[in-house]
KEPAMI-233572 format. One line per 8 residues: number of its first residue (from 0); their letters; for each residue x, y, z of N, C-alpha, C, O. Coordinates in Angstrom, 3 decimals, decimal comma. Example, Ala and Ser with C-alpha at 12.3 -4.5 7.8 and 13.67 -1.06 7.14 Angstrom:
0) as) 13,190 -5,690 7,800 12,300 -4,500 7,800 13,200 -3,300 7,800 14,236 -3,319 8,465 | 12,850 -2,250 7,080 13,670 -1,060 7,140 12,900 0,030 7,870 13,409 1,138 8,039
//
This chain:
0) xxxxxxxx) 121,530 100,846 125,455 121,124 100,876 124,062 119,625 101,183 123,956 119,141 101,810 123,014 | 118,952 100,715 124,950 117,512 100,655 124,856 116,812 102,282 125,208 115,687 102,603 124,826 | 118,042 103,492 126,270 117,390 104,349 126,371 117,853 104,909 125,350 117,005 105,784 125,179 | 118,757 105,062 124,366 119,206 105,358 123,011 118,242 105,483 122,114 117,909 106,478 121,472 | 117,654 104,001 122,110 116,624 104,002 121,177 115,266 104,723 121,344 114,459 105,162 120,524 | 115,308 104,682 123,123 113,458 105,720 123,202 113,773 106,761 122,520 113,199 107,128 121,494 | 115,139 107,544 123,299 115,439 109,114 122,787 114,761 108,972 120,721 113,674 109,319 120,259 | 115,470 108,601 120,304 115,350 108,169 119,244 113,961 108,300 118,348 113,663 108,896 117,313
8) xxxxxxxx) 113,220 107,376 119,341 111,229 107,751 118,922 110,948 108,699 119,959 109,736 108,579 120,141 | 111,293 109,388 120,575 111,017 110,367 120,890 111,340 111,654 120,239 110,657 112,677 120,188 | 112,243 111,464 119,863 112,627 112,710 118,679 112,014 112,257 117,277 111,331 113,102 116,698 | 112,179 111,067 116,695 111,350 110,841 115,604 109,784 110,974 116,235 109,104 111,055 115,212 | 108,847 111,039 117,404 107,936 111,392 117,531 107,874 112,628 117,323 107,407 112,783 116,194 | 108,139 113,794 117,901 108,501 115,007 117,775 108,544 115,548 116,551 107,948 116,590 116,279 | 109,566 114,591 115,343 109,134 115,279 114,148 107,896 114,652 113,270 107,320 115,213 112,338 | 107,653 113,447 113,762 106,542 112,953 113,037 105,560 113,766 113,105 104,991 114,262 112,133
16) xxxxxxxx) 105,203 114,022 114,688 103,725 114,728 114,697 103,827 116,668 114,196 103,022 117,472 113,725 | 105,244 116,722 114,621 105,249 118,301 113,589 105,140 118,392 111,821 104,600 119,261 111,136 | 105,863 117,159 111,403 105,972 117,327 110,193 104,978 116,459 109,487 104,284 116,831 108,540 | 104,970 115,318 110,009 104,094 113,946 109,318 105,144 113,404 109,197 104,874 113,115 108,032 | 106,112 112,990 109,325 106,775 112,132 109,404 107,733 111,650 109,779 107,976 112,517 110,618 | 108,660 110,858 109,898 109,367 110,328 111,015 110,487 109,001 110,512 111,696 108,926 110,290 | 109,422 108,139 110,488 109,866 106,813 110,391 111,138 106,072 109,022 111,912 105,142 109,249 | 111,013 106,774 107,763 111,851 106,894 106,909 112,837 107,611 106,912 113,886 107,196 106,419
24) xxxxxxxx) 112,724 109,143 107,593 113,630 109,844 107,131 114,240 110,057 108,579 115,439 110,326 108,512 | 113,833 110,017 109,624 114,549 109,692 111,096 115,439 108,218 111,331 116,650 107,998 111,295 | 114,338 107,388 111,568 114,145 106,622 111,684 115,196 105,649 111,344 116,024 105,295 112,183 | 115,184 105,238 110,214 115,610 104,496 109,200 117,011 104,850 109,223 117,734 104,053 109,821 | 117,556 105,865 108,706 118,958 106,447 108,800 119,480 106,308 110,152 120,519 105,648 110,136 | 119,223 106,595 111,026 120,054 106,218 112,592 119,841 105,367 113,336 120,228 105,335 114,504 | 119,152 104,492 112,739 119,405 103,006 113,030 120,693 102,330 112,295 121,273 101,414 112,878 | 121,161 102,789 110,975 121,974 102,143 110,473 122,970 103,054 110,634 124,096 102,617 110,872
32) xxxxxxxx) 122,809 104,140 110,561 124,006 105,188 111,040 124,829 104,529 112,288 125,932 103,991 112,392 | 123,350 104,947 113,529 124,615 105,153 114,979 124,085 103,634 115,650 124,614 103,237 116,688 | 123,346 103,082 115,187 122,984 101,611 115,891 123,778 100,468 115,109 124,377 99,747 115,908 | 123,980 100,042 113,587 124,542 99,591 112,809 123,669 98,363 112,578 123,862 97,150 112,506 | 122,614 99,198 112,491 121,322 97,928 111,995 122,009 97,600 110,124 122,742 98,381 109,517 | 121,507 96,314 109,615 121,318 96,806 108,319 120,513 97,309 107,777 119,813 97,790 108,668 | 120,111 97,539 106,889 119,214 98,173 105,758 117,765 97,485 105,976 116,731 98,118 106,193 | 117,865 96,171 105,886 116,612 95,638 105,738 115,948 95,947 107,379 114,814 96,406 107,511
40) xxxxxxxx) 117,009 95,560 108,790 116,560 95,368 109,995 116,416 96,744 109,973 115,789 96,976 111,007 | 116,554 97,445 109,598 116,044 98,928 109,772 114,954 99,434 109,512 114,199 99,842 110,394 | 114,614 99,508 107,875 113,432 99,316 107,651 112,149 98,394 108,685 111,223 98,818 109,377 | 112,573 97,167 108,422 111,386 96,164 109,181 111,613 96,662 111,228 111,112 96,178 112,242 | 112,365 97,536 111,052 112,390 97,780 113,110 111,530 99,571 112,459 110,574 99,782 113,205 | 111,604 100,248 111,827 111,328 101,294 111,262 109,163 101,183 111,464 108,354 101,867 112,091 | 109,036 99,975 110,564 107,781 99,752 110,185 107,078 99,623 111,413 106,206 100,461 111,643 | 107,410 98,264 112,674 107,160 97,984 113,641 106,810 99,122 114,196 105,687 99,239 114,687
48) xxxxxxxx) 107,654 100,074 114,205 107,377 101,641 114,759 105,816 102,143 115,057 105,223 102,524 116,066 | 105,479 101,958 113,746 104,827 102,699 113,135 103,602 102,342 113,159 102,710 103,120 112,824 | 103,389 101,202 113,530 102,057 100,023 114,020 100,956 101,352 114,481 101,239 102,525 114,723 | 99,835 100,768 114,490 98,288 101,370 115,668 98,593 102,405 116,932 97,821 103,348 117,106 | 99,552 102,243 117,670 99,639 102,976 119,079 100,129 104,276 118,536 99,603 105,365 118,764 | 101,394 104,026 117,649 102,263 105,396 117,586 101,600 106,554 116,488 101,637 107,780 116,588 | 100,942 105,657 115,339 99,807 106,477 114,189 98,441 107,019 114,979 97,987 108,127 114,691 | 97,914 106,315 115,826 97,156 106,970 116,212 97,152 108,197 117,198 96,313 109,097 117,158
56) xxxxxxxx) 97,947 108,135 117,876 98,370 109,215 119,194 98,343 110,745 118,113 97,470 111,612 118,157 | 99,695 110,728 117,091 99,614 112,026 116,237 98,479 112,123 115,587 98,243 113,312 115,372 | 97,228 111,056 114,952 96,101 111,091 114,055 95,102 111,697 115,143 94,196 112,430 114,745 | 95,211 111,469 116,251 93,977 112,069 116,879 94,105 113,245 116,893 93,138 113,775 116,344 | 95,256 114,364 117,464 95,712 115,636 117,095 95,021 116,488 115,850 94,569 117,632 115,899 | 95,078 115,578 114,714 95,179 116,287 113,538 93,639 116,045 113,503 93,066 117,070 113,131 | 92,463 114,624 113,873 91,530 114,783 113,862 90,806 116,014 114,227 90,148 116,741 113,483 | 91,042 116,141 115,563 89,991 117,424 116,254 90,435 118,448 115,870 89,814 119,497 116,047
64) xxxxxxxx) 91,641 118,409 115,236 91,765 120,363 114,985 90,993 119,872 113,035 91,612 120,477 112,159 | 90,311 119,316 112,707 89,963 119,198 111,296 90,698 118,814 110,359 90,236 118,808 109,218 | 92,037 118,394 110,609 92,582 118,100 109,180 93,104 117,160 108,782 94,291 116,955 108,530 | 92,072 116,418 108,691 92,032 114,729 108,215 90,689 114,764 107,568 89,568 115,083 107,964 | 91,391 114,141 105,950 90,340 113,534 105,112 90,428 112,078 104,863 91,018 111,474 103,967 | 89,452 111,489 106,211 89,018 110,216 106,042 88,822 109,058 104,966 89,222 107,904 105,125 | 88,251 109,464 104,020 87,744 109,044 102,707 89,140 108,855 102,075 89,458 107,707 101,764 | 90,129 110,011 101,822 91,571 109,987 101,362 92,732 109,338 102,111 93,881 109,114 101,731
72) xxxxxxxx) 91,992 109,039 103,544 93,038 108,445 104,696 92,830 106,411 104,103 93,710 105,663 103,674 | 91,729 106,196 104,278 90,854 105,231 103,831 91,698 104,346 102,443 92,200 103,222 102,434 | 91,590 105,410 101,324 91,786 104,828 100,054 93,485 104,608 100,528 94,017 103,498 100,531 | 94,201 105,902 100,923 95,506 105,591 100,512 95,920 104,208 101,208 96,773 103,376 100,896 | 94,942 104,271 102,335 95,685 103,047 103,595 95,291 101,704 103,007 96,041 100,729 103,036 | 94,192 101,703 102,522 93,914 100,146 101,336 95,238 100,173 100,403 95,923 99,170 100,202 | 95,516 101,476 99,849 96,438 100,771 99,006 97,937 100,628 99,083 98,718 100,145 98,264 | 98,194 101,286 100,536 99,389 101,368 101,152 99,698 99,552 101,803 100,674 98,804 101,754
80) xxxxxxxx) 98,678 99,463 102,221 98,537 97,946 102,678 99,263 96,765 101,723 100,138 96,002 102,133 | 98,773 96,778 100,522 98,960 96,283 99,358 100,668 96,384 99,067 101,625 95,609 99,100 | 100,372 98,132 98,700 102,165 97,949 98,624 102,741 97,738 99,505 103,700 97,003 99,268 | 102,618 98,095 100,708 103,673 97,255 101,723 104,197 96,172 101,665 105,405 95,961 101,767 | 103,019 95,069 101,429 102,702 93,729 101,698 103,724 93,494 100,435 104,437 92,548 100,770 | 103,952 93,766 99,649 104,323 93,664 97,904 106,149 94,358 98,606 107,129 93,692 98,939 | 106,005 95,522 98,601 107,380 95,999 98,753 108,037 95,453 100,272 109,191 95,793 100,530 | 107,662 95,035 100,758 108,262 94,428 102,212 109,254 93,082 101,572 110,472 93,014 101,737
88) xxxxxxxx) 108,328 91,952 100,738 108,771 91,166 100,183 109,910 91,638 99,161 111,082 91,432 99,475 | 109,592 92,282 97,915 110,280 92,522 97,188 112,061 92,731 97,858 113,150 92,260 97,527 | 111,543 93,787 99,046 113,040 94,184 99,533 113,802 93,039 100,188 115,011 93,160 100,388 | 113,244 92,099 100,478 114,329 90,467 101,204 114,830 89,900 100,165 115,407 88,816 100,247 | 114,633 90,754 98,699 115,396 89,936 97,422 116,534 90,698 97,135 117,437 90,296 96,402 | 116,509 92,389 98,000 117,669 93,173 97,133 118,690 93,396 98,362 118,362 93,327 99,546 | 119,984 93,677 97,878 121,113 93,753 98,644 121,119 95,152 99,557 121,145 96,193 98,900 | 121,099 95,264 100,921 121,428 96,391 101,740 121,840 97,717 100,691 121,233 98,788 100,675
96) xxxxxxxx) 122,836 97,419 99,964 123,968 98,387 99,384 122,576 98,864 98,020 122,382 100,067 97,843 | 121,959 98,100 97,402 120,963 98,422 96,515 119,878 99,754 97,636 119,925 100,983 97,687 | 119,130 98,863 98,269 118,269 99,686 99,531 119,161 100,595 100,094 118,322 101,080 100,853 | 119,804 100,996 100,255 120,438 101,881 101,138 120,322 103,234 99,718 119,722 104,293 99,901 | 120,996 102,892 98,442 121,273 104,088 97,823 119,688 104,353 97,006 119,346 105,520 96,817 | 118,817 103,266 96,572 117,293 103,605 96,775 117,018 104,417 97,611 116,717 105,530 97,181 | 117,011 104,257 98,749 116,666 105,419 100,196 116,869 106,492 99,816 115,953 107,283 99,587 | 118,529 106,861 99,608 118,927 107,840 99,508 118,654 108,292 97,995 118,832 109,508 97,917
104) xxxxxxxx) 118,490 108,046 97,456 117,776 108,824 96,164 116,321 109,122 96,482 116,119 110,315 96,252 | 115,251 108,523 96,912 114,221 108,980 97,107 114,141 110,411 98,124 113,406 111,383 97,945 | 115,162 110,195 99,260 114,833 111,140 99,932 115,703 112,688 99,411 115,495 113,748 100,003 | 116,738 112,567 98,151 117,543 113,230 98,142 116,161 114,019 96,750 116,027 115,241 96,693 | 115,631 113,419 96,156 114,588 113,766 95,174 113,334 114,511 95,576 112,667 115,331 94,947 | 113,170 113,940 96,958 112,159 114,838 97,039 112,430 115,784 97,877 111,718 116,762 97,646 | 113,291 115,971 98,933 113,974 117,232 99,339 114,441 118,413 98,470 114,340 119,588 98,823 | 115,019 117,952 97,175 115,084 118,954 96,066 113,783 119,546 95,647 113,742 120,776 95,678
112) xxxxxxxx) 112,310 118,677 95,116 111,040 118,655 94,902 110,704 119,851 96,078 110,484 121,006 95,711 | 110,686 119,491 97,451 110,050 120,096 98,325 110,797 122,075 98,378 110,302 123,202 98,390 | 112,145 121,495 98,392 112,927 123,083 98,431 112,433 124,204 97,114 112,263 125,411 97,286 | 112,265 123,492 95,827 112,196 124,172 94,725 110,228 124,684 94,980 109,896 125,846 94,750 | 109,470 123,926 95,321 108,443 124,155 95,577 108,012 125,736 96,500 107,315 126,709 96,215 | 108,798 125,363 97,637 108,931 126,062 98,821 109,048 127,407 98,235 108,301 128,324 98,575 | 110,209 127,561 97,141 110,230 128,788 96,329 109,771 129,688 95,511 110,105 130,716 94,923 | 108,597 128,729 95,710 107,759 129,448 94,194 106,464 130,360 95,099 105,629 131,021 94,482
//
């Protein structure tokens, strides 16, 4: 199970550092897909992910080739902090079956957002 799971952040590494991201839209789904985490242990094994070692490895990349704005890295991460801290809690009040189709509307919204964009 455990080399399951490297493969796993290894391919969610792979798309994190190509795309920016990983941990929600990898991540999250095949843990509850092919592992049969729930919703919440997914998320909170998702987040763990995502700690100092694994953000920084892809952030240094993007440092030296220039494309990181500090100042904008800065503000969002103060206020990402906040909501975390706020939405981490909030979610130990709502039912898997609530979080699960949340998920899937956010990601089904902005995949539409991103495709229609892509087109213009």
């Amino acid at each position: 199970m455990l080399i399951w799971a490297a493969l796993l952040g290894i391919v969610s590494g792979v798309i994190s550092g190509f795309l920016g991201l990983g941990g929600a839209i990898v991540i999250v789904p095949m843990l509850v897909l092919l592992f049969g985490m729930s919703q919440k242990q997914a998320q909170g094994t998702s987040l763990a992910t995502l700690l100092l070692p694994i953000g920084l490895a892809a952030f240094l990349q993007y440092y030296r080739a220039g494309h990181v704005n500090l100042k904008m890295a800065a503000a969002i991460g103060f206020g990402f902090a906040i909501g975390a801290y706020f939405g981490g809690a909030w979610a130990q009040d709502v039912s898997d079956v609530v979080l699960k189709r949340a998920f899937a509307v956010v990601l089904m919204v902005t995949a539409v957002r991103m495709w229609i964009a892509a087109a213009r």
